[in-house]
C-alpha positions in Angstrom: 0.0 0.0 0.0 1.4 3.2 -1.1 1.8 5.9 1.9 0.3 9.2 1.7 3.0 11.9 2.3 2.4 14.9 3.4 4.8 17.6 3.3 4.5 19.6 6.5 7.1 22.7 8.0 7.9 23.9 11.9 9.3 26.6 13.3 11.8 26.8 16.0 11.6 30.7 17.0 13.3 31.8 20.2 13.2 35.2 21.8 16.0 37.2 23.7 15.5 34.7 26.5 15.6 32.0 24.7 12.4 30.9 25.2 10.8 28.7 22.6 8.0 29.8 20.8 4.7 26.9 21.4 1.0 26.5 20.2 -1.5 24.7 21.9 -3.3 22.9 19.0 -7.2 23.2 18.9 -7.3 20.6 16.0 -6.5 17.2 15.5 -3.8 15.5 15.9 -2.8 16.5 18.7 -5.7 19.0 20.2 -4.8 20.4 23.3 -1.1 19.1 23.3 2.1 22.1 22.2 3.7 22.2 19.7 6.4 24.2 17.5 3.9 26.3 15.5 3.7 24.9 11.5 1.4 22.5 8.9 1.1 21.9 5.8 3.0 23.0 2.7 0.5 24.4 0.2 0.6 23.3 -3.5 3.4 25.9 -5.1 5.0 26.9 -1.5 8.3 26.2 -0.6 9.6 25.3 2.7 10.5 29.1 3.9 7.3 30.8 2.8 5.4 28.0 4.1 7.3 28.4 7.6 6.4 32.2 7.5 2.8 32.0 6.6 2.4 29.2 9.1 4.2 31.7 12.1 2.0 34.2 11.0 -1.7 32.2 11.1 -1.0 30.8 14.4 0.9 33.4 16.1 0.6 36.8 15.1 4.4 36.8 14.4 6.2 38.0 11.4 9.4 35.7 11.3 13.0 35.8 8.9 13.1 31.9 8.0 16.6 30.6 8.6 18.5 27.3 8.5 17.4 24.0 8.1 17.4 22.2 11.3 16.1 18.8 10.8 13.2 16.4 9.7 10.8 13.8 11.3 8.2 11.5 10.3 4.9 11.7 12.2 2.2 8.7 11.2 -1.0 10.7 11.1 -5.2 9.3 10.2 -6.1 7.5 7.3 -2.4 6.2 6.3 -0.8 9.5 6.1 2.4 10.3 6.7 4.0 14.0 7.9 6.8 14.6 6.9 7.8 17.8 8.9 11.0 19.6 7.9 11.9 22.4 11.0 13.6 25.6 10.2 15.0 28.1 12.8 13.2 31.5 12.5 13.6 34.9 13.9 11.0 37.2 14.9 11.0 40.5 12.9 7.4 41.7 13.6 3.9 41.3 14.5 2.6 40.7 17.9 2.0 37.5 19.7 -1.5 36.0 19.7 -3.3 32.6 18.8 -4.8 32.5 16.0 -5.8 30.1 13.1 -5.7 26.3 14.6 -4.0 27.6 17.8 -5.7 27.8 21.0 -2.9 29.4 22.5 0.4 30.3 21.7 3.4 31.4 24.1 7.2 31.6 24.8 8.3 29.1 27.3 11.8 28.7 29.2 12.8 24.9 30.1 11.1 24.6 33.5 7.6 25.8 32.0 8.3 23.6 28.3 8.8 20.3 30.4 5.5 20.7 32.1 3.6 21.2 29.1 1.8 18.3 27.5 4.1 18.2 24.2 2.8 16.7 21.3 4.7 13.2 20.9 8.1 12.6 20.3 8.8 16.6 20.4 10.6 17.2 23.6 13.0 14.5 22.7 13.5 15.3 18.8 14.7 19.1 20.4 16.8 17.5 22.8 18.3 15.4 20.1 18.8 18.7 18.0 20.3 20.8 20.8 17.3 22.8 20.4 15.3 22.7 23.8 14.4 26.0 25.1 17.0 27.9 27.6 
């Protein structure tokens, strides 16, 4: 049976503290649990504008998207498959509120991320990545 990929960014966006920028899905998968803000990569998007537009629908932010920081693979319903490539990103704008498929969206040090519900795998792909927040 062929898989059903599905191309899907994340953004790793820290502030001065370096605190890491989280959403609180409202959607499936995931509803309720944080996440690094992101989705889908629309048909004719690449990976940076689809990191920007992504920032900017669930957080109110206006980011510069920078390096490539890694990949994972995420089964999801009906056979799919994300594949979710993260980029760092740097805030250049906007102001922070949840919007789009966000409950709630914040910057959190590493006391407050660790007692979040994180969606699966996440806290351990960061810390993998060197990427948790400070």
């Amino acid at each position: 049976m062929d898989v059903d990929r599905v191309d899907c960014v994340g953004a790793l966006v820290y502030d001065e503290q370096h605190r890491l920028l989280v959403v609180q899905r409202a959607n499936e998968p995931g509803r309720g649990l944080w996440s690094l803000p992101g989705g889908r990569v629309e048909p004719g998007e690449d990976d940076p504008a689809a990191v920007a537009r992504e920032v900017a629908e669930e957080t109110g932010l206006e980011v510069i998207v920078g390096r490539f920081v890694g990949e994972v693979e995420r089964d999801g319903p009906n056979g799919k498959l994300y594949v979710i490539r993260d980029y760092q990103a740097a805030q250049v704008g906007g102001v922070l509120a949840a919007g789009d498929d966000a409950s709630d969206a914040r910057f959190v040090n590493h006391d407050e991320f660790n007692n979040l519900p994180t969606a699966t795998l996440l806290a351990s792909t960061l810390a993998q990545w060197n990427a948790l927040p400070g």
